[in-house]
C-alpha positions as CSV (number, residue, x, y, z in Angstrom):
1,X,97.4,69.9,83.9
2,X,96.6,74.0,83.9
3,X,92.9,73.3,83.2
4,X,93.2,71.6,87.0
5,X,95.8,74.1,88.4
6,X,93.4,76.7,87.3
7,X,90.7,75.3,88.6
8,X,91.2,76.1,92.4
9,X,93.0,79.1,91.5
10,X,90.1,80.7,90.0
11,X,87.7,79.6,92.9
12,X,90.3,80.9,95.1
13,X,90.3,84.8,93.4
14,X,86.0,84.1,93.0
15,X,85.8,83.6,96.8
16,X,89.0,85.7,98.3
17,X,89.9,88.5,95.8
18,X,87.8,91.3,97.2
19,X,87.1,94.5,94.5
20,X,89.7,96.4,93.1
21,X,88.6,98.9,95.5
22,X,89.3,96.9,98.6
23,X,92.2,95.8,97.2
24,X,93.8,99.2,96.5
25,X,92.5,100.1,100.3
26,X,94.2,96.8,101.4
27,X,97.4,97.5,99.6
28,X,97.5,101.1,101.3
29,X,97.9,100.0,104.2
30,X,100.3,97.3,103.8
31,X,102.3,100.0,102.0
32,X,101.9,101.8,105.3
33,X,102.8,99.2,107.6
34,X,106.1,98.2,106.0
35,X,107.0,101.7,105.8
36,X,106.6,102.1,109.8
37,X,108.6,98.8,110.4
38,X,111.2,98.6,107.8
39,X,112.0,102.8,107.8
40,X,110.6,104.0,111.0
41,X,108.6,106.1,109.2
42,X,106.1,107.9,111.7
43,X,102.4,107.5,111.6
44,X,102.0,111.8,110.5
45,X,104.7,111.4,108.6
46,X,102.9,108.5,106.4
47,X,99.7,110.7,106.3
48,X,101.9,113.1,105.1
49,X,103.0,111.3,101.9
50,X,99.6,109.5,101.8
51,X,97.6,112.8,101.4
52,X,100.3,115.0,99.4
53,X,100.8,112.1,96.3
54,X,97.3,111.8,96.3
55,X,96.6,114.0,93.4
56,X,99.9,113.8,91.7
57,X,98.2,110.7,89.3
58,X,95.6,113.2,88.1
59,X,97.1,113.3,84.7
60,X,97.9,110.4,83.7
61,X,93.8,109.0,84.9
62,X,92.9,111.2,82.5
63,X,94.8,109.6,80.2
64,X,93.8,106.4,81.2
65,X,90.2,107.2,81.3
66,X,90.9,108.7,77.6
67,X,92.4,105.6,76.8
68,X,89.4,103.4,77.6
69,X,86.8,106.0,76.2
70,X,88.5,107.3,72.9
71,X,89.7,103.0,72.4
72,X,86.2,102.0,72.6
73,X,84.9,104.9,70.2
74,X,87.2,103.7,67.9
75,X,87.0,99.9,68.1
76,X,83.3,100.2,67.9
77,X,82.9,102.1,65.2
78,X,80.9,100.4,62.3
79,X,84.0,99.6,60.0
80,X,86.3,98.3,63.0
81,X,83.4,96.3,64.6
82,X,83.0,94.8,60.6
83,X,86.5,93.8,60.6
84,X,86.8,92.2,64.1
85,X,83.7,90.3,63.6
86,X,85.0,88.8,60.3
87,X,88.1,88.4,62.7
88,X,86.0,86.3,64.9
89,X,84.6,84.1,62.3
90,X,88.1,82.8,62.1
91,X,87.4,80.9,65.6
92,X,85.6,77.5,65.1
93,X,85.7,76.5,68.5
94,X,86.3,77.9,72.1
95,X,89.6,77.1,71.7
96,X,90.3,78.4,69.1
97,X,88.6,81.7,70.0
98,X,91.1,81.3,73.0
99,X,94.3,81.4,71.0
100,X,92.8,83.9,68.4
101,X,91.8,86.5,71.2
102,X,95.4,86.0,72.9
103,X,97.3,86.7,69.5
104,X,95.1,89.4,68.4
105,X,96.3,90.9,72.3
106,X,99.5,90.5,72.0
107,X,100.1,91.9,68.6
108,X,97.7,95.0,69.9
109,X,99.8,95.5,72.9
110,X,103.2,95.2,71.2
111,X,102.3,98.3,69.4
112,X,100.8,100.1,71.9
113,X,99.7,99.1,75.8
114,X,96.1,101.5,75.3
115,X,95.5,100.2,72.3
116,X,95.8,96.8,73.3
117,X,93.7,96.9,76.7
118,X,90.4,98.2,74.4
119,X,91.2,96.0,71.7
120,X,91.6,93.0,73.4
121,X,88.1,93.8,75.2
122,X,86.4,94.3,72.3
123,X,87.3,91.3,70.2
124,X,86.8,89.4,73.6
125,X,83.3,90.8,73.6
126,X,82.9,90.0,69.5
127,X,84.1,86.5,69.9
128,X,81.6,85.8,73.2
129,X,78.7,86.8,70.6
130,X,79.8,84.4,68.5
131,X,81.3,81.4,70.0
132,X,80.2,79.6,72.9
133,X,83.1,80.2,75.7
134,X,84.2,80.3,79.1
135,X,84.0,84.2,79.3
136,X,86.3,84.7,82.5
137,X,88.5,82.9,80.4
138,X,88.4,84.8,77.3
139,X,88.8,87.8,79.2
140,X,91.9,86.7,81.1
141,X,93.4,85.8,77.8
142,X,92.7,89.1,76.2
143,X,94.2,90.8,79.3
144,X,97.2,88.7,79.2
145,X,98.4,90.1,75.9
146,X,99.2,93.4,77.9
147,X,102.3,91.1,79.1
148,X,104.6,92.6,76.5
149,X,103.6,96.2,76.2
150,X,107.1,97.0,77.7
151,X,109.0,94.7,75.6
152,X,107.3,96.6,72.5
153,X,107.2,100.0,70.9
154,X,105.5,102.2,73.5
155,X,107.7,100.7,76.4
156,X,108.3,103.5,78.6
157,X,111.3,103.0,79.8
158,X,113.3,101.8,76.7
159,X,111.8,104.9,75.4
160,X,112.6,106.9,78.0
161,X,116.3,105.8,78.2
162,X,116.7,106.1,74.5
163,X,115.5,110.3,74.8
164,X,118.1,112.7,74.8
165,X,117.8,114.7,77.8
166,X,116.7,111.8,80.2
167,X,117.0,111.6,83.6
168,X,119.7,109.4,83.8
169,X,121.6,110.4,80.9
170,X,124.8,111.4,83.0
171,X,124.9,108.0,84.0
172,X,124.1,105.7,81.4
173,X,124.3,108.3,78.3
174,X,121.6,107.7,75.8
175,X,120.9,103.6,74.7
176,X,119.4,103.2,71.5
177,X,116.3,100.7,70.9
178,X,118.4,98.7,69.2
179,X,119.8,97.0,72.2
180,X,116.5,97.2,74.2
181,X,113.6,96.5,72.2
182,X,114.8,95.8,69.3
183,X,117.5,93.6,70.8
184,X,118.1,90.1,69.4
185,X,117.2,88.8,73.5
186,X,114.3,90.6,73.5
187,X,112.6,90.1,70.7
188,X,113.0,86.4,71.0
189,X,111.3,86.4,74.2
190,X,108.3,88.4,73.1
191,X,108.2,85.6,69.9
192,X,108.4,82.8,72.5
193,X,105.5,84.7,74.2
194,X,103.8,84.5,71.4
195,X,103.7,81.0,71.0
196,X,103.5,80.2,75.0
197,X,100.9,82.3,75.8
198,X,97.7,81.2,73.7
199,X,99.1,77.7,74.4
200,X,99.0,78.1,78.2
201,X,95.6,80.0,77.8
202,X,94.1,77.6,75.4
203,X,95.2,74.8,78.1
204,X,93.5,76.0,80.8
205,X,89.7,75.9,78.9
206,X,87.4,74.7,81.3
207,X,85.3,72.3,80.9
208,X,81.9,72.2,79.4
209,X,80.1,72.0,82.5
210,X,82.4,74.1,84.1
211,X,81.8,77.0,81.5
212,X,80.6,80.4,83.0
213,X,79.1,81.9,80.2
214,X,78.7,85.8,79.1
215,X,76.1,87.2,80.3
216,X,74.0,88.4,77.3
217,X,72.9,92.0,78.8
218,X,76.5,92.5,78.2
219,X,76.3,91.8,74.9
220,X,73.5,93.6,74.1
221,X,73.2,97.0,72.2
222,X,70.7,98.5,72.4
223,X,71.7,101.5,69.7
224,X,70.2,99.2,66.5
225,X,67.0,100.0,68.4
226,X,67.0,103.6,68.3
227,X,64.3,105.2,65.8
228,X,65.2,107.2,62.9
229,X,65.3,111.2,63.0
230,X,62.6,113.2,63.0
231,X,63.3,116.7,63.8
232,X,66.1,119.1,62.4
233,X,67.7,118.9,65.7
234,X,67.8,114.7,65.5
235,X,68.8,115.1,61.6
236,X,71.3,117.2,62.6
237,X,72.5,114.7,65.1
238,X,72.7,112.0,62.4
239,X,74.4,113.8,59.5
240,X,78.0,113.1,58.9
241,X,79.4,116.5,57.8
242,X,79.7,117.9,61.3
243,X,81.8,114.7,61.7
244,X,84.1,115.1,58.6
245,X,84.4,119.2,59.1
246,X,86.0,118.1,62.8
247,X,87.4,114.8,61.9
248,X,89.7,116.0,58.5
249,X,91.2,118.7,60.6
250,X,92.6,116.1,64.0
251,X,93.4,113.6,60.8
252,X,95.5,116.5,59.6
253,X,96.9,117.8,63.0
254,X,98.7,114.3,63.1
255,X,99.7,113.9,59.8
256,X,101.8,117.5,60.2
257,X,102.8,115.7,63.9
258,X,104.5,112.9,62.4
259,X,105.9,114.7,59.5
260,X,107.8,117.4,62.0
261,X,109.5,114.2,63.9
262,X,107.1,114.1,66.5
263,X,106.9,111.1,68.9
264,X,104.2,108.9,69.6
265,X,102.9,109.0,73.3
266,X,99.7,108.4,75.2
267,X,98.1,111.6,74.4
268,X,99.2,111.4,70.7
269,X,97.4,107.7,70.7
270,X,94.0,109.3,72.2
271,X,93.6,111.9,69.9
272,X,94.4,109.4,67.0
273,X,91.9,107.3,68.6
274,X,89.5,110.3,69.2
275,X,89.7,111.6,65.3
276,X,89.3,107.9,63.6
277,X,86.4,107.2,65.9
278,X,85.0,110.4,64.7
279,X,85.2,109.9,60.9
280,X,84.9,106.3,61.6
281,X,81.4,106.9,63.2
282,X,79.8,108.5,60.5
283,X,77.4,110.8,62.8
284,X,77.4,112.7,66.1
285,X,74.9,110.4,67.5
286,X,76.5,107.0,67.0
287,X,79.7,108.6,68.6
288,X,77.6,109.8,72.1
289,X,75.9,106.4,71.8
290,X,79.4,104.8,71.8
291,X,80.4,107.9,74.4
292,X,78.0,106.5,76.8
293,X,78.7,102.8,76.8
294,X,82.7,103.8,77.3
295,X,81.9,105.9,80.3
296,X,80.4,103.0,82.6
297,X,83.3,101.7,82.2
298,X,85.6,104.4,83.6
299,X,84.3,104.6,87.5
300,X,87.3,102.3,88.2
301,X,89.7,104.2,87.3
302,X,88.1,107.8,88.8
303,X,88.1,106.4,92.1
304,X,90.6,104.1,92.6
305,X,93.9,106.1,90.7
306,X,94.0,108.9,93.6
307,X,94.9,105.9,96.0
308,X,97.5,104.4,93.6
309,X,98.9,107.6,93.8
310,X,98.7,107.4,97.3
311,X,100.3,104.5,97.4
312,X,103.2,105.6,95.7
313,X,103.9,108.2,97.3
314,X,104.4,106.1,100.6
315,X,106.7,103.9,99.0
316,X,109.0,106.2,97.1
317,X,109.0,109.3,99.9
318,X,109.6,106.7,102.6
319,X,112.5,105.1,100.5
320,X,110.6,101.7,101.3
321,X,110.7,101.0,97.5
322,X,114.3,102.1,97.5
323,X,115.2,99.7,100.1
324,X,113.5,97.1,98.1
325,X,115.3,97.3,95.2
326,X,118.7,97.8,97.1
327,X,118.6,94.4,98.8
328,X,117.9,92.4,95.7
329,X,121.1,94.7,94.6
330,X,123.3,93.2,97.4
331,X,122.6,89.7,96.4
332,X,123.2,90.2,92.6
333,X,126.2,89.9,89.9
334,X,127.0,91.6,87.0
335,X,125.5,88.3,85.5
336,X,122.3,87.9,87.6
337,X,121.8,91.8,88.3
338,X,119.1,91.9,85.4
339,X,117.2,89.0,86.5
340,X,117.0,90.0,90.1
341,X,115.6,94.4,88.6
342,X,113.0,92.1,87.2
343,X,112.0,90.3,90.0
344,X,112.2,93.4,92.6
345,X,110.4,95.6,89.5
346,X,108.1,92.6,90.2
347,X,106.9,93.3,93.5
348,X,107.6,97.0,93.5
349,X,105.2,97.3,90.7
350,X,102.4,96.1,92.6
351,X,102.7,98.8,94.7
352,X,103.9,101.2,92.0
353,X,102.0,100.0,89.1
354,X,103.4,102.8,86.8
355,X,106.3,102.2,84.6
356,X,107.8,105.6,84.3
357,X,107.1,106.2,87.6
358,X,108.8,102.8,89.0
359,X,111.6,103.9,86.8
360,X,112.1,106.9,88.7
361,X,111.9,104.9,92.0
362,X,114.1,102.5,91.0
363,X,116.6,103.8,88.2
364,X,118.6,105.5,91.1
365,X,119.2,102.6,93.0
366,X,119.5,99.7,90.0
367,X,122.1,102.4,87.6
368,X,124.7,103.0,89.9
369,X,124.6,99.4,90.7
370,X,124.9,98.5,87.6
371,X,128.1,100.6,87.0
372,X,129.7,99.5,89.9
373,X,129.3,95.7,89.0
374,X,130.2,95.9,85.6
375,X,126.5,94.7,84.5
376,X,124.7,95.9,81.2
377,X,122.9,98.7,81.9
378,X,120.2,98.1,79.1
379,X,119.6,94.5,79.7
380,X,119.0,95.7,83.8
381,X,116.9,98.8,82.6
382,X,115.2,96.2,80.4
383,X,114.5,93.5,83.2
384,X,112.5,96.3,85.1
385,X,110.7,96.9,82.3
386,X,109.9,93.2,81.8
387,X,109.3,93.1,86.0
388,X,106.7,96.2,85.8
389,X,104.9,94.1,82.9
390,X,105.2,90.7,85.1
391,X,102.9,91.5,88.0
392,X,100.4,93.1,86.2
393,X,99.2,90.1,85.4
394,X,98.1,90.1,89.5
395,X,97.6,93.9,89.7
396,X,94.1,95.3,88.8
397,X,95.1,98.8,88.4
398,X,96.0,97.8,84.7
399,X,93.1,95.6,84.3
400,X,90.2,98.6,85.3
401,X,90.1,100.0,81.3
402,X,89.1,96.7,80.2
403,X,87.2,94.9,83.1
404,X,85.6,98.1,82.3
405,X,84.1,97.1,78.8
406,X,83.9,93.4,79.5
407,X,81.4,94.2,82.4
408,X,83.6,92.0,84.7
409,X,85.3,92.4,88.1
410,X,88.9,91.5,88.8
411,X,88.2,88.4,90.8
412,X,86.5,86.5,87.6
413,X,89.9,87.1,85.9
414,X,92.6,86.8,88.5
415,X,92.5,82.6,88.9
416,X,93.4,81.8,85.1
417,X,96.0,85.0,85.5
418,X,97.6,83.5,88.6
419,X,98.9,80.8,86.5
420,X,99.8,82.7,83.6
421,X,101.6,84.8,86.2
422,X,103.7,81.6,87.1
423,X,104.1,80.3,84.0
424,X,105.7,83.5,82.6
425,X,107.6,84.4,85.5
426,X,109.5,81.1,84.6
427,X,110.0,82.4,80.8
428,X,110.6,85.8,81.3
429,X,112.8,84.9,84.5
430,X,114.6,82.4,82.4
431,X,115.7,84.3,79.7
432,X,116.8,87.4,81.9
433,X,119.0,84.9,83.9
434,X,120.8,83.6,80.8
435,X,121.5,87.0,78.5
């Protein structure tokens, strides 16, 4: 049944789904249409926004193109690609690779959302070398893992809520993880994702014929070729005590972190990443090789962030995001209220595909709301989380760190991710509507 719902959905995305370029232009001006007819909001006013949130993502694409680089040092590192191709030997069969790259996804993202996206890419990548697989497919699945980042331990906003000092602390004082994350609710719906998910992408396997195999210059590496040092300047390249003289001292740096009470965040992840991939690598040169391959990946996200930012601003400055999430308000309960922040997280989030930042656009609206209908204020802080996670599964902006690595474009993914959208939307829905 979902290998022939995905079937047309896929050729659908192949034939409709522009790049994630175009669709970041496209989604501009939508943004700015609905803004002039829903807020009155005038055409230099909307040039306004545009042009002044353009730059306000800078950042966090640094991050994100830190993420993808310093993930992929890491996870190709000699010992870590060892262990993920003995990880792949596990898989006997393209469905089995399937369920074992959605697992290893889900489990990755759970712990961290950056961590995830590269891992997830690179076992995809391991598995295509070893087992004969749709690779659109095997892809999708390893992106779909990213569905419960903000149901797990770097969820921004539980985190966020659960900080002293928060932005919303007069309202809703500080909530613990225990009754977000680590709630009973919650954590039974990221176990039930764990079973669904691999089933639903294992289900959707196409056909033999149907297969669209990797393409092997994907595959290849070319750094097995490279020839062996020669002068003092290429020994010096290859030697590993540069590497350990560096790579002791971040090792320590974090060690000292962790030991004062510091958190974990995305710039604490990247320079974790950074110094394992440095020890991990052995030698400067196998770290710039790996350098290099990361870095073709990354034009995505250069180009396309200052838009998203864009975007963003249109939506929040114009209150068009605010007026979103108000009129799901006026139709909820204190029963339904978190079911309804997910669903209007949802679609805001394909606009504002940032979690802390849709929590600032929407916190001030779904709070107060909240209080005044007698509704839990975790479980509705918790159903925008799970609505921000939702419609990733549609959004690119996400997806760009690890189309990156697989050497795909978001319209080879998007068909098999449509129905997981659905599919989950039901689950995740579900759940929210009965807590």
């Amino acid at each position: 049944m979902l290998r022939i719902l995905s079937r047309p959905a896929t050729r659908l995305m192949e034939r409709w789904l522009p790049d994630a370029f175009i669709f970041v232009i496209v989604l501009t001006l939508i943004a700015a249409a609905a803004a002039m007819l829903t807020q009155g909001t005038t055409p230099d006013q909307l040039i306004e926004y545009w042009g002044g949130g353009f730059w306000e993502l800078l950042s966090f694409s640094m991050q994100m193109l830190l993420v993808l680089v310093t993930g992929y040092i890491l996870a190709s590192s000699p010992p870590v690609r060892r262990i993920l191709a003995r990880l792949a030997g596990l898989a006997r069969s393209a469905g089995g690779a399937i369920v074992l790259v959605t697992l290893v996804s889900l489990a990755a993202s759970w712990i961290n959302w950056g961590f995830g996206l590269v891992v997830g890419a690179i076992f995809a990548k391991e598995l295509a070398r070893q087992i004969r697989v749709d690779y659109r497919l095997l892809v999708a699945s390893a992106y779909s893992g990213f569905l419960v980042w903000h149901g797990g331990l770097a969820g921004s906003i539980p985190l966020t809520i659960a900080t002293p000092g928060h932005f919303t602390e007069g309202q809703i004082g500080v909530i613990p993880t225990s009754q977000t994350i680590f709630s009973a609710w919650n954590l039974g719906l990221v176990a039930a994702l764990f079973v669904i998910m691999p089933l639903v992408n294992r289900a959707m396997l196409p056909r033999r014929e149907e297969e669209v195999l990797v393409d092997p210059a994907i595959l290849h590496d070319d750094r097995l070729e490279r020839r062996r040092a020669a002068t003092p300047a290429e020994r010096l390249e290859n030697s590993p005590l540069l590497m350990y003289l560096i790579g002791l001292p971040g090792l320590a740096w974090l060690a000292m972190h962790f030991i004062g009470g510091g958190a974990i965040n995305l710039n604490v992840v990247n320079f974790l990443f950074l110094f394992a991939g440095i020890l991990l690598h052995g030698s400067p040169r196998s770290l710039l090789d790996a350098l290099d391959d990361a870095i073709r990946g990354g034009a995505g996200i250069v180009i396309q962030f200052p838009f998203y930012a864009g975007i963003m601003a249109i939506m929040i400055q114009s209150g068009l995001a605010a007026s979103m999430s108000e009129w799901f308000v006026s139709i909820s309960t204190a029963k339904t209220l978190p079911f309804w922040s997910f669903i209007s997280a949802g679609i805001v989030n394909i606009f504002v595909p940032s979690g802390g930042g849709q929590w600032a656009v929407q916190a001030p609206v779904m709070l107060p709301a909240a209080e005044a209908l007698g509704a839990d204020a975790a479980k509705v802080a918790m159903g925008v989380a799970w609505g921000d996670a939702w419609t990733n599964l549609l959004q690119p902006f996400w997806a760009l760190p690890m189309l990156g690595i697989a050497g795909l474009k978001a319209r080879d993914i998007m068909g098999f991710c449509v129905v997981m959208l659905l599919i989950t939307g039901v689950v995740i829905g579900g759940v929210l509507w009965m807590i």
